[in-house]
Backbone as a chain_set.jsonl record, in Angstrom:
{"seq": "XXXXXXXXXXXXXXXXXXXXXXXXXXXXXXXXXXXXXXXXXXXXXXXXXXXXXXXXXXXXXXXXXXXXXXX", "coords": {"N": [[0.768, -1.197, 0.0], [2.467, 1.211, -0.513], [1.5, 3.492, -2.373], [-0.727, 4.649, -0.997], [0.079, 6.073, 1.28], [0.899, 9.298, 2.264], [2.457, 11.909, 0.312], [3.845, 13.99, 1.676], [3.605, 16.18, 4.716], [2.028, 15.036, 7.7], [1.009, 11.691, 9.059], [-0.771, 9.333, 9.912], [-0.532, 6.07, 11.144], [-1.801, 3.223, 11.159], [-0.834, -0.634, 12.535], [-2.177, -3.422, 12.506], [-0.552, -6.102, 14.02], [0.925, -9.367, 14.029], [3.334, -10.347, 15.041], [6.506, -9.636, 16.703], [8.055, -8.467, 15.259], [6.681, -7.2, 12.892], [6.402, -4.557, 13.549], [9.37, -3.502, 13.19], [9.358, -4.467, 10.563], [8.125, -2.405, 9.34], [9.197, -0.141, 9.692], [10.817, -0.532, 8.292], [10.058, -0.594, 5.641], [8.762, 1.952, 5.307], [9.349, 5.548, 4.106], [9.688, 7.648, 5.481], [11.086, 8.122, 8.643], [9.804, 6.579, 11.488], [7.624, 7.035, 14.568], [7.114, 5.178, 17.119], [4.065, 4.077, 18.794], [4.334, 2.363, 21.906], [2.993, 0.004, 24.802], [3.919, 1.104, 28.151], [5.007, -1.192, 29.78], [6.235, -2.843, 28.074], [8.127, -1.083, 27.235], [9.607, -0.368, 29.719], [11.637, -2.89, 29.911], [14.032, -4.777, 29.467], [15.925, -5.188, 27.183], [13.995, -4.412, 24.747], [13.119, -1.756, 25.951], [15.312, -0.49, 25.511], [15.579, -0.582, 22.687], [13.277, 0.604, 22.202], [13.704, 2.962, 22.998], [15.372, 4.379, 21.607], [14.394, 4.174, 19.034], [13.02, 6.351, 19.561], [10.002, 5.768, 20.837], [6.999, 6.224, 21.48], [5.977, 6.224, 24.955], [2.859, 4.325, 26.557], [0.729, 4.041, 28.994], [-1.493, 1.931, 30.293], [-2.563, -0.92, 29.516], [-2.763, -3.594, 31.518], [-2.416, -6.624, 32.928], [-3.617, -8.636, 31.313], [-5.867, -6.802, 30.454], [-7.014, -4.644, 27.99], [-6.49, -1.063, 27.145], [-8.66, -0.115, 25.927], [-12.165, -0.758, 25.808]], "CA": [[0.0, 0.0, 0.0], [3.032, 2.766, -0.435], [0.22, 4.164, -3.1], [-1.602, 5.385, -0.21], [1.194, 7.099, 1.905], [1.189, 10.456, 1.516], [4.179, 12.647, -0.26], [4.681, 15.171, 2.406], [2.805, 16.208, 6.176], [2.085, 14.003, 8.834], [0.229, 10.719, 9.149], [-1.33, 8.109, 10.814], [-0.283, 4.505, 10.253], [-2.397, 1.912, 12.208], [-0.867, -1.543, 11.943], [-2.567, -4.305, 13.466], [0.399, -7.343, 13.959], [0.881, -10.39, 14.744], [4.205, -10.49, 15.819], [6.897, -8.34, 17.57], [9.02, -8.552, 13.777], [6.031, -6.445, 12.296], [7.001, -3.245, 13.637], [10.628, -3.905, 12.528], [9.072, -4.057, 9.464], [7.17, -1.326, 9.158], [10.016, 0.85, 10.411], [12.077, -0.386, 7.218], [9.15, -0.045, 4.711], [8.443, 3.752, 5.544], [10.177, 6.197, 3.386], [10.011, 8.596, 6.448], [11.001, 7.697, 10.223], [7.845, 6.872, 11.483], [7.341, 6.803, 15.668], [5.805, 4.114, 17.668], [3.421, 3.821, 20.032], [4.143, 1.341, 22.96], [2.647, -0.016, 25.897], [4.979, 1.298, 29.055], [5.506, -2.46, 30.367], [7.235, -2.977, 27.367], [9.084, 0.448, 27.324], [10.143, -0.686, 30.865], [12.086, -4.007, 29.702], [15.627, -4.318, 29.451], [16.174, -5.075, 25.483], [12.871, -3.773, 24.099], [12.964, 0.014, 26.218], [16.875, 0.129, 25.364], [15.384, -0.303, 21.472], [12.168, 1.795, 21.667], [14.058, 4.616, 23.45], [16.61, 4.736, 20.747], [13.205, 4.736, 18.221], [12.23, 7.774, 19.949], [8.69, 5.416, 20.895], [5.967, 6.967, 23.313], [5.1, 5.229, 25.945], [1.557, 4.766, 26.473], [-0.018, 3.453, 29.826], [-2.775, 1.366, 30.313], [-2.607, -2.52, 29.2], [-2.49, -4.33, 32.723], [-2.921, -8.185, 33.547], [-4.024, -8.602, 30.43], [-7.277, -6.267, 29.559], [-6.842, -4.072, 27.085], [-6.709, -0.2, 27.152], [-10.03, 0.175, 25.016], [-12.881, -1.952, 25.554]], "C": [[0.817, 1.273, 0.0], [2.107, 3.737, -1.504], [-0.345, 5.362, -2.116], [-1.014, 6.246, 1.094], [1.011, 8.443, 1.327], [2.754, 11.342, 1.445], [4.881, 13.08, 1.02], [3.206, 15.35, 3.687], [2.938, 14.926, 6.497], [1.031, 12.893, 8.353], [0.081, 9.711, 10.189], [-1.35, 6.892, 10.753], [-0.727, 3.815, 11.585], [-2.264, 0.374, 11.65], [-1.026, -2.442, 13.269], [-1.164, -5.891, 13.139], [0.537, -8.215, 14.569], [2.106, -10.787, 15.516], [5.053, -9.596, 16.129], [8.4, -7.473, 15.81], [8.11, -7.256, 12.889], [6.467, -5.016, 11.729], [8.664, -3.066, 13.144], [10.249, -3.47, 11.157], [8.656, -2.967, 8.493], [7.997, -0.411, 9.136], [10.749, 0.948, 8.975], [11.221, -0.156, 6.15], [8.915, 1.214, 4.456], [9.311, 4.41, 4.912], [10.005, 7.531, 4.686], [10.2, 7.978, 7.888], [9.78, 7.771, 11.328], [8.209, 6.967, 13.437], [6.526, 6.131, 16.188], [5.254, 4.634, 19.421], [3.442, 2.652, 20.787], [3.64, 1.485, 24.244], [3.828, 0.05, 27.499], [5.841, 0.294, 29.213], [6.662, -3.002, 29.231], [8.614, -1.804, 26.891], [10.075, -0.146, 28.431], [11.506, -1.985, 30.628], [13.181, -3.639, 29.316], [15.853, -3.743, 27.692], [15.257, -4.409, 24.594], [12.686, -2.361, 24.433], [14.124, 0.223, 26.059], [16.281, 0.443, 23.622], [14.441, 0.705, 21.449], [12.413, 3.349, 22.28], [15.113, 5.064, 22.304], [15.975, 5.003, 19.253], [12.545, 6.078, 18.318], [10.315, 7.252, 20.252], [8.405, 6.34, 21.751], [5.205, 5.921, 23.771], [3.904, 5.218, 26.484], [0.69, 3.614, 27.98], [-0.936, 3.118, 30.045], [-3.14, -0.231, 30.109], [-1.877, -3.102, 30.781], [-2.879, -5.73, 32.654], [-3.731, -8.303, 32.476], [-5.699, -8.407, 29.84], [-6.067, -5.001, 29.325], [-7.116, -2.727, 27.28], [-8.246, 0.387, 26.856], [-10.739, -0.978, 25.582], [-13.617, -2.374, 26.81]], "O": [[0.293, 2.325, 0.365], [2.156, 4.931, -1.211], [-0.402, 6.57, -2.342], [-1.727, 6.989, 1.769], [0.975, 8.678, 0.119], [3.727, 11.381, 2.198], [6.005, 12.762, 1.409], [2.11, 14.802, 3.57], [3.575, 14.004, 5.988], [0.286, 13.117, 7.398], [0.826, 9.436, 11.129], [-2.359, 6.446, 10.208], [-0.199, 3.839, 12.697], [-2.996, -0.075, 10.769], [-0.506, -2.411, 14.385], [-1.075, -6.485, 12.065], [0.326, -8.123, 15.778], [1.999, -11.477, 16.53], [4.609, -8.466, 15.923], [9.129, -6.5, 15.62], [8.765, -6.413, 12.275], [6.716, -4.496, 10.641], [8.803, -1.985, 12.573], [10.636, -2.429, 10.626], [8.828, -2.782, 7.288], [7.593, 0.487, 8.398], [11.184, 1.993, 8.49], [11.709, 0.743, 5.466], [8.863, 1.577, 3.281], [10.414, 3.886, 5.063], [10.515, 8.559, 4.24], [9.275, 7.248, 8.245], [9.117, 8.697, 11.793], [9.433, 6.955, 13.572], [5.322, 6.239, 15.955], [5.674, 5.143, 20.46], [2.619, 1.796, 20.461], [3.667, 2.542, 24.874], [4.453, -0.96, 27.821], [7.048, 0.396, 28.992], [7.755, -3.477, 29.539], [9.709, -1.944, 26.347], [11.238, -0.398, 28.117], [12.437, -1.808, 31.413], [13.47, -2.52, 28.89], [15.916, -2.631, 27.166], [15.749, -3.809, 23.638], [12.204, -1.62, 23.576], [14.391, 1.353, 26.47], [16.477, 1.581, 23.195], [14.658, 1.693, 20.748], [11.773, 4.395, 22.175], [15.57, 6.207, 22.304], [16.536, 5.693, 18.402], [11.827, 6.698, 17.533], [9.418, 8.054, 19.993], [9.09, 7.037, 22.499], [4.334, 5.149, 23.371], [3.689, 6.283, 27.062], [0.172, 2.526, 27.725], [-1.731, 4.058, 30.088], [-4.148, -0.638, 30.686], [-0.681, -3.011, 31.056], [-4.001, -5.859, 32.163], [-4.88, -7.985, 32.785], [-6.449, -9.161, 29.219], [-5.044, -4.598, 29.879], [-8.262, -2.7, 27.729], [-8.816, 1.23, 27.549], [-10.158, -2.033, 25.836], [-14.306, -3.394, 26.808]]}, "num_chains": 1, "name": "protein.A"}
């Protein structure tokens, strides 16, 4: 879908994934440096908040004991 990217301004990329490789992916697909949104607990973690701080992610609180922010 790079078709539907736009040239220039900002955007909104919502990708639903199945695994933690996705976003990886996504990161190298993008013709601009995109920023993620993660859940803190994973921000918090040794190897995964050493990578998503070096992504520049935002950490986003709310997913506990597994329910879901929304819903």
């Amino acid at each position: 879908g790079k078709e539907n990217f736009p040239s220039h301004g900002p955007a909104v990329i919502v990708a639903n994934h199945a695994s933690l490789l996705d976003g990886v992916l996504l990161y190298a697909a993008l013709p601009e440096v995109p920023r993620f949104i993660v859940w803190t607990q994973h921000y918090e973690q040794a190897l995964l908040g050493w990578l998503y701080r070096r992504l520049d992610a935002i950490p986003v609180d709310g997913w506990r004991e597994g329910v879901a922010p929304i819903g």
